[in-house]
C-alpha positions in Angstrom: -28.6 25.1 -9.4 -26.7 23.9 -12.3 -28.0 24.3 -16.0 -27.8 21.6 -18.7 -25.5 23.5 -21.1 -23.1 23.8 -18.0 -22.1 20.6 -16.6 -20.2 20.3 -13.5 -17.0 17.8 -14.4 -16.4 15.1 -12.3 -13.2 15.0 -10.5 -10.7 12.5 -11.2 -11.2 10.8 -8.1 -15.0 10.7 -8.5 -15.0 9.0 -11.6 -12.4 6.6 -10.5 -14.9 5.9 -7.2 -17.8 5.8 -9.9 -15.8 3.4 -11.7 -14.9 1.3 -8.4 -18.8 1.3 -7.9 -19.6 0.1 -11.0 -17.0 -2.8 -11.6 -18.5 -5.1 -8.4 -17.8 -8.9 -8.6 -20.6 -10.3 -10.8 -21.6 -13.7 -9.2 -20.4 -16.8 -10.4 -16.7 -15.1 -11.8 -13.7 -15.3 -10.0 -10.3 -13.0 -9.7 -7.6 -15.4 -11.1 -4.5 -15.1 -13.0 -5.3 -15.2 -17.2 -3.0 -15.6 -20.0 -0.5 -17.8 -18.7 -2.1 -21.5 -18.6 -5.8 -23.1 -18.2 -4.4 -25.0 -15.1 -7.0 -24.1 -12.3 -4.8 -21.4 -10.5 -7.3 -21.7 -7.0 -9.8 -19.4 -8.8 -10.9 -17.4 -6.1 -15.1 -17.3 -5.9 -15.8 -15.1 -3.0 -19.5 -14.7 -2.9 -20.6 -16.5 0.3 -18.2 -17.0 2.6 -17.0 -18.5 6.4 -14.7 -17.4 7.9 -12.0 -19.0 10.7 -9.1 -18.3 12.6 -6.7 -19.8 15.2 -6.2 -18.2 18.4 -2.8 -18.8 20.0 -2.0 -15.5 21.5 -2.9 -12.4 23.1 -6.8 -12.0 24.7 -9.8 -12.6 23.1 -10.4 -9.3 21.9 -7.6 -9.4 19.8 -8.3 -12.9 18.1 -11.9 -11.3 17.8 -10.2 -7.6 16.2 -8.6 -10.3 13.7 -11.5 -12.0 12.9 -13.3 -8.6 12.5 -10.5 -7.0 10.1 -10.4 -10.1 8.0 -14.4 -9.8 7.9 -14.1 -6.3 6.6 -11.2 -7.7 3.7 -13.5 -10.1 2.3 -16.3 -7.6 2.3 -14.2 -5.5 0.4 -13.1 -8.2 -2.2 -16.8 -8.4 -2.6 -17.7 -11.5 -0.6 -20.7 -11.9 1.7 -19.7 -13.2 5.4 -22.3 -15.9 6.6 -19.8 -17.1 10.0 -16.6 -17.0 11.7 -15.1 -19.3 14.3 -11.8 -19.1 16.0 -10.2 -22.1 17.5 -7.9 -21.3 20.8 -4.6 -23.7 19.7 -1.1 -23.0 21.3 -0.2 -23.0 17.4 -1.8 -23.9 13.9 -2.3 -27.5 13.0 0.5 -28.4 10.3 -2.1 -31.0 8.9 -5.4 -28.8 8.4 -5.0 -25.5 10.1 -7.3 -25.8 12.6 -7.2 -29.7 13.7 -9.4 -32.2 12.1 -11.9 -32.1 14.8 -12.5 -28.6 14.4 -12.4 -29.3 10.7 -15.6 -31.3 11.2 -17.5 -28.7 13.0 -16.2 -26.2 9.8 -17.8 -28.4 7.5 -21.6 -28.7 8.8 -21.5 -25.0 9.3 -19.9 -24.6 5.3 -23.0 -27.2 4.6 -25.7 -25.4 7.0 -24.9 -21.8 5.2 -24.6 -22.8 1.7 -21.3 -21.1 2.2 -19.0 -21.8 -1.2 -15.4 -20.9 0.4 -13.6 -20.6 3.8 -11.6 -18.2 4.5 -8.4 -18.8 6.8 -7.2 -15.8 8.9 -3.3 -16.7 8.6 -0.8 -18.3 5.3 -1.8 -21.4 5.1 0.9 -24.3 3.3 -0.1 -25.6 0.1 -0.5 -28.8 2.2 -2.8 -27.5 4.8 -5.2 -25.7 1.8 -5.4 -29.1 0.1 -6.1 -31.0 3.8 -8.6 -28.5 4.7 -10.3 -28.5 1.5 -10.6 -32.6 1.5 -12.7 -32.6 4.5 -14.9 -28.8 3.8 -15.1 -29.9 0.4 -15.4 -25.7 -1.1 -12.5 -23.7 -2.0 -10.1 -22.9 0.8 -8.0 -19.6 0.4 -5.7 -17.9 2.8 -5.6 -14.0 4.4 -2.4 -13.5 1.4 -4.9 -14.5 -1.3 -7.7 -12.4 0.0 -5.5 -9.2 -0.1 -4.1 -10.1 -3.0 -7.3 -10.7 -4.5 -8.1 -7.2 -3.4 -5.0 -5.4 -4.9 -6.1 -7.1 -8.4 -9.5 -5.4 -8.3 -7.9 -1.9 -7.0 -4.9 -1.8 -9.4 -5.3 0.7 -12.0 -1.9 1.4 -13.4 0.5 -0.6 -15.4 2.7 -0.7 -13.1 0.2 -1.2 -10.4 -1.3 -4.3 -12.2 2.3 -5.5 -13.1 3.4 -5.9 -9.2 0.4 -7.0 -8.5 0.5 -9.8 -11.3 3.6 -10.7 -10.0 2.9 -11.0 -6.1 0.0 -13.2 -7.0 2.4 -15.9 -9.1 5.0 -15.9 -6.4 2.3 -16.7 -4.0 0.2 -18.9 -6.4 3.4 -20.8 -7.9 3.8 -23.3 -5.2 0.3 -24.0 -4.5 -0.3 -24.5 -8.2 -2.3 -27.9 -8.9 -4.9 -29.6 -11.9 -7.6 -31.5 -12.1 -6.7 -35.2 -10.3 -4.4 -37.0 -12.3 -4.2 -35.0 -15.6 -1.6 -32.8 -14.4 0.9 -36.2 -14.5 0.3 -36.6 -17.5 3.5 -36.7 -19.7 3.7 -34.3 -22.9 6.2 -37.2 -24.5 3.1 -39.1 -25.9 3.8 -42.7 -26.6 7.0 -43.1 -25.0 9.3 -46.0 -27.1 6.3 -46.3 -29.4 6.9 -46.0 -33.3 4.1 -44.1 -34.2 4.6 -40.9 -32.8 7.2 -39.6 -35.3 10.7 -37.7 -34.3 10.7 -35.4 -31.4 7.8 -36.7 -30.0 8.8 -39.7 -28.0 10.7 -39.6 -24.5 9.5 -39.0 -20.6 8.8 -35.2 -21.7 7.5 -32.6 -19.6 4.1 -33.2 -17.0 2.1 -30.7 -17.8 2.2 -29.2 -14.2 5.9 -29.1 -14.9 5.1 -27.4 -18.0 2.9 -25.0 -16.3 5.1 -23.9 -14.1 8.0 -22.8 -16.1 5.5 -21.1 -17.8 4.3 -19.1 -14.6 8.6 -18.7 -14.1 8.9 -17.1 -17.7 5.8 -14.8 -17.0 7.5 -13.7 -13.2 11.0 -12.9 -14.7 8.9 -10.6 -18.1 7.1 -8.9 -15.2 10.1 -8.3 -13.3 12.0 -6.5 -16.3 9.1 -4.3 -17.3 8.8 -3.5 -13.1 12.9 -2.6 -13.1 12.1 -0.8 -16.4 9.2 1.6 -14.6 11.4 1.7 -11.8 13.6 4.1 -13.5 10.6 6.2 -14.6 9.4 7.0 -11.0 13.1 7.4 -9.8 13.5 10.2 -11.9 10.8 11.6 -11.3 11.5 11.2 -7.8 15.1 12.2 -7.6 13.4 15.9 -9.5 11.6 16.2 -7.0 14.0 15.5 -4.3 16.5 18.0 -6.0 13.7 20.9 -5.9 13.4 23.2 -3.0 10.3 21.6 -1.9 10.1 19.6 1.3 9.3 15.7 0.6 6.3 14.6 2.9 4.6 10.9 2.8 1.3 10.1 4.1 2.2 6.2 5.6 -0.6 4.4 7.8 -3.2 1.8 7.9 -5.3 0.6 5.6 -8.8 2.8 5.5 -7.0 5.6 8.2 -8.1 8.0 5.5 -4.6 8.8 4.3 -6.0 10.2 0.8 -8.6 12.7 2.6 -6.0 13.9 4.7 -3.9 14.6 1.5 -7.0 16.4 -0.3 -7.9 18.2 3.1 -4.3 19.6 2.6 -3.5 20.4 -0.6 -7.1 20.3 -2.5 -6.2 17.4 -4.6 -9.4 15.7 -5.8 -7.9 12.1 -5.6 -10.2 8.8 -4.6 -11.4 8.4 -1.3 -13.3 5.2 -0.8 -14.6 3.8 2.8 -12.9 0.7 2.1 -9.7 -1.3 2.6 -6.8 -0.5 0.0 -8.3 2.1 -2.2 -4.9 3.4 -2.7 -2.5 1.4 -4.6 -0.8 3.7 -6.5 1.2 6.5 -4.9 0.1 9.6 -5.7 1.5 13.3 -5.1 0.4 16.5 -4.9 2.6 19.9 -4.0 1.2 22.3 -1.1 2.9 25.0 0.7 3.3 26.2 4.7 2.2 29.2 6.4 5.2 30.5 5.4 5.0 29.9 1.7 7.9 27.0 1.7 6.6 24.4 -0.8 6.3 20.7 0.2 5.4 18.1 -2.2 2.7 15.3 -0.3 2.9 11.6 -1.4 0.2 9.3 -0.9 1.1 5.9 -0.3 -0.4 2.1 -0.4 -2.0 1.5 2.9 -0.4 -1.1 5.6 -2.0 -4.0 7.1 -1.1 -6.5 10.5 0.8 -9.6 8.0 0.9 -8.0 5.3 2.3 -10.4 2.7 5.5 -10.7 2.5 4.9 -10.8 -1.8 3.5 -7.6 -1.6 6.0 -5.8 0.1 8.8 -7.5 -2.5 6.2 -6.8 -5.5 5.3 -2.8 -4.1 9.0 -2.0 -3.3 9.5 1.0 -5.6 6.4 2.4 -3.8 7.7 1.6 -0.9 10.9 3.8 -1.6 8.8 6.7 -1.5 8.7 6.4 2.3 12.7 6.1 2.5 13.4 9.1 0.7 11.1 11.7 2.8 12.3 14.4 5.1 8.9 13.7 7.3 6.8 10.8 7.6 3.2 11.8 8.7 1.6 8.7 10.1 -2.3 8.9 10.2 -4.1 6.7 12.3 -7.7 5.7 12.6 -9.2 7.5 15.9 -12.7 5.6 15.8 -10.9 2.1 14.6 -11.1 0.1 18.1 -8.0 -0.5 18.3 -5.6 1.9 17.0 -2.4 1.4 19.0 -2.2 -2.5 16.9 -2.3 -0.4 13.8 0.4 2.1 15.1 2.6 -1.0 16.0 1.6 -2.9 12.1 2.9 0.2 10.3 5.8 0.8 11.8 6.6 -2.7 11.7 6.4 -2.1 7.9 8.4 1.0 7.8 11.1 -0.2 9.7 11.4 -3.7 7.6 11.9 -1.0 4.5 14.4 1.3 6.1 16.6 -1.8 7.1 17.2 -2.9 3.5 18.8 0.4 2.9 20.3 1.0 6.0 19.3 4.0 6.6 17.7 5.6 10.2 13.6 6.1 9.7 12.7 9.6 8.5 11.1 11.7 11.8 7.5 10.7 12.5 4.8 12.7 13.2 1.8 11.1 14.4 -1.4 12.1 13.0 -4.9 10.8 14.6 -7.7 10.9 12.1 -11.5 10.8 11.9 -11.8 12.4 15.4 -15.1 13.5 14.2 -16.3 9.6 14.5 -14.2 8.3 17.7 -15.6 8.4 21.4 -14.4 10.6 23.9 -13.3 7.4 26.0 -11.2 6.3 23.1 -10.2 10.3 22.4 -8.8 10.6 25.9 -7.0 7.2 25.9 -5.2 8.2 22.3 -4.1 11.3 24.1 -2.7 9.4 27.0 -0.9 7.2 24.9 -0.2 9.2 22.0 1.0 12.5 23.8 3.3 14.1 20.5 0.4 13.3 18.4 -2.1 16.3 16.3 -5.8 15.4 16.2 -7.6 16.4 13.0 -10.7 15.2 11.1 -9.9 15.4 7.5 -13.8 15.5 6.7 -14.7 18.6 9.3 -11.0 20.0 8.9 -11.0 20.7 12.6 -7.0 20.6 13.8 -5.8 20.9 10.2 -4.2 24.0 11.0 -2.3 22.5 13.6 -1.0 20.1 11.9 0.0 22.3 9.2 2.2 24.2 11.7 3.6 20.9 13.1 4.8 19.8 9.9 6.8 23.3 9.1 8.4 23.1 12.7 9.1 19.5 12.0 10.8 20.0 8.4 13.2 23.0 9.0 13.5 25.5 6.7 16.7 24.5 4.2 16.9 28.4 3.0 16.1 31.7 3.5 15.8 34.9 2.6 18.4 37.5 2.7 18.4 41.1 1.2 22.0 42.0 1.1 24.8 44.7 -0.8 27.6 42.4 -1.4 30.8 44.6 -2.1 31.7 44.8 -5.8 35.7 42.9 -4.9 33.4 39.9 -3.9 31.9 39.0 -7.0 32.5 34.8 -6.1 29.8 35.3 -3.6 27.3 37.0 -6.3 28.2 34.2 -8.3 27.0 31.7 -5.9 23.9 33.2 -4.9 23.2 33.5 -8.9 24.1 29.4 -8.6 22.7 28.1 -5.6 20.1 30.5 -4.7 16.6 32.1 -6.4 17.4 35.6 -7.3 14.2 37.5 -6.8 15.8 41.4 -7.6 19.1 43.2 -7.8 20.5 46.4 -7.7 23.9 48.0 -8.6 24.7 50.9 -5.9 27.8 52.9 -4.7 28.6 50.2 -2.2 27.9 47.2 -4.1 25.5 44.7 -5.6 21.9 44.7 -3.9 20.5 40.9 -4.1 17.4 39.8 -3.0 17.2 36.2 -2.7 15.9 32.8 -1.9 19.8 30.8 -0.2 21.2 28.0 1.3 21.5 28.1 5.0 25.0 27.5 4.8 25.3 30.2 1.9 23.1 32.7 4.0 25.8 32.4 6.9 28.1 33.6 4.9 26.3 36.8 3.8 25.6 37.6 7.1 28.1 40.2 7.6 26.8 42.2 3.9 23.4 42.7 5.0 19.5 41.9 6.8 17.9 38.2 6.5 
């Protein structure tokens, strides 16, 4: 029992879940973008929603897997789902998405739920949003806004807000519109007229116009300050990369339960949140193997099928973290139904980022989460099709120890240790263990200097011949 005058502290990541609980969307307010301009920038007012997609390939299952994963987004941005309706097309309709008959059909269900948005399960043109929304007549918004939408409610840094900030005007800057014809309205006043004084006659600037070099000037601020943290988590990266510790990131779906996995391994107390992109920023934490090598573990943003193509431009110095690792460990969900489409979405992801830089992608290990939740059906299929990969339940700990073990074979060591009397004629070689290595004692005898130490392979193979490793 805990006493009054001793308090147990929260840990970080239960007061950042307390703080997630306790900043819901209040009804009637919207996520939008502030401080720029009071043009309507599609204010997005997610409380009771429909939602619809186009089917034009693969089975049924997957159109319905779709449908359910874009359910659970707009439950997460804080919406409640009344519908959803998925029309088989051999490709969207570049008028209004889904066809205007269909489009009918979508508005006496939006009429017969009170439903005050539809949600589409694709990117929709700023053409087929405005079509679509003429014959619904609520707010129309895309799968990109939606998880955009969701990022702004999740961000918690500065830099976090800043990329997020800036996917959302790259997205929202072509589909920016006003209020009927206000927005062609000229700033030049009374054009030729001689009561408007100097400066203030000419075509000027439409306001939309106006608007939008506005949003421009905000995108390219954003973009500095995002360069200027940039070189912050470099550093800090490139420390850590010149350290002895093994680098390790956690890559996988959204809501595999990449953050419990990294507190199941290294006691970290960060936020773990049953719901889609509770990780935005990366975090890292340092453990150690069995056989007391460090490794430093980095928690990344979670991936989902399309994610937006802003994102991944906004999130690249995130991103990074994945390129520079000597080991990717890629969880996936075990009770999700169907995990192998999430396997294929991430490392869709993780190979678009590798490209850039050229680079091969680090080794994989495969990591099946939540075992403690899947079927045995679904168990034995993973292991059929996923034979290289370690089962573990991050919440029971069951096949944590395993992994462990995986991940030392699969990072090999880069030193060792060697206990060695190094003849007193070869003092270079004391000097580079004293330079590249961890001295941990020495000793002057009659045959030389006695150095125990932490090497380089390389410099370890060329004490061999002086002593025991």
């Amino acid at each position: 029992m805990t006493h009054p005058e001793h308090p147990v502290t929260p840990s970080t990541g239960e007061l950042a879940l307390e703080d997630r609980a306790s900043l819901r969307r209040v009804a009637g307010l919207s996520t939008e973008l502030t401080d720029v301009t009071e043009v309507e920038y599609r204010q997005l007012r997610l409380e009771r929603v429909v939602l619809v997609g186009v089917w034009t390939e693969g089975s049924a299952a997957d159109a319905d897997a779709s449908l359910t994963e874009l359910a659970a987004l707009a439950e997460t941005a804080g919406s409640e789902v009344l519908e959803g309706l998925v029309q088989r097309r051999d490709k969207p309709d570049p008028s209004t998405y889904i066809g205007s008959g269909k489009a009918q059909e979508l508005r006496e269900i939006v009429l017969a739920t009170g439903a005050d948005t539809v949600i589409c399960d694709g990117e929709l043109s700023p053409a087929q949003l405005n079509s679509l929304e003429k014959v619904v007549k609520v707010k129309v918004i895309d799968r990109t806004a939606l998880i955009l939408d969701i990022f702004a409610q999740h961000a918690t840094s500065r830099e976090g807000k800043a990329q997020v900030s800036l996917a959302q005007m790259e997205y929202m800057l072509p589909r920016l519109r006003g209020w009927g014809e206000s927005m062609s309205r000229q700033a030049g006043g009374r054009a030729g007229g001689a009561g408007g004084g100097v400066g203030t006659r000419g075509p000027g600037e439409t306001k939309i116009e106006t608007d939008r070099r506005r949003i421009r000037e905000r995108m390219s601020k954003l973009r500095r300050e995002i360069r200027e943290m940039k070189k912050i988590r470099d550093t800090q990266r490139s420390r850590r990369l010149s350290s002895d510790a093994a680098s390790v990131a956690i890559v996988g779906y959204t809501n595999a339960g990449k953050s419990s996995l990294l507190n199941a391994l290294t006691g970290a107390g960060v936020l773990v949140e049953n719901a889609l992109f509770a990780t935005l920023e990366p975090t890292t934490r340092r453990g150690e193997f069995d056989d007391g090598r460090p490794f430093v573990l980095t928690d990344t943003v979670g991936f989902v099928r399309h994610l937006p193509t802003q994102l991944v431009e906004a999130f690249r110095s995130t991103l990074e973290e994945v390129v520079d690792a000597d080991l990717l460990v890629h969880v996936v969900d075990g009770s999700d139904e169907h995990p192998l489409a999430q396997v294929n979405a991430v490392r869709q992801v993780v190979n678009d980022v590798v490209a850039e830089y050229g680079i091969a992608p680090p080794p994989e290990l495969l990591v099946v989460n939540k075992i403690d939740a899947a079927t045995d059906l679904g168990l034995a299929a993973l292991r059929r099709a996923l034979p290289d990969a370690v089962f573990v339940s991050a919440q029971t700990g069951d096949g944590l120890d395993r992994l462990r073990a995986r991940m030392a074979e699969m990072i090999p060591p880069t030193d060792a240790t060697v206990d060695v009397t190094i003849p007193y004629d070869r003092g270079d070689l004391v000097a580079r263990v004293h330079a590249d290595g961890r001295v941990d004692a020495t000793e002057h005898t009659a045959e030389g200097t006695r150095i125990k130490a932490r090497v380089p392979m390389a410099l370890a193979a060329s004490l061999d011949e002086f002593g025991t490793f």
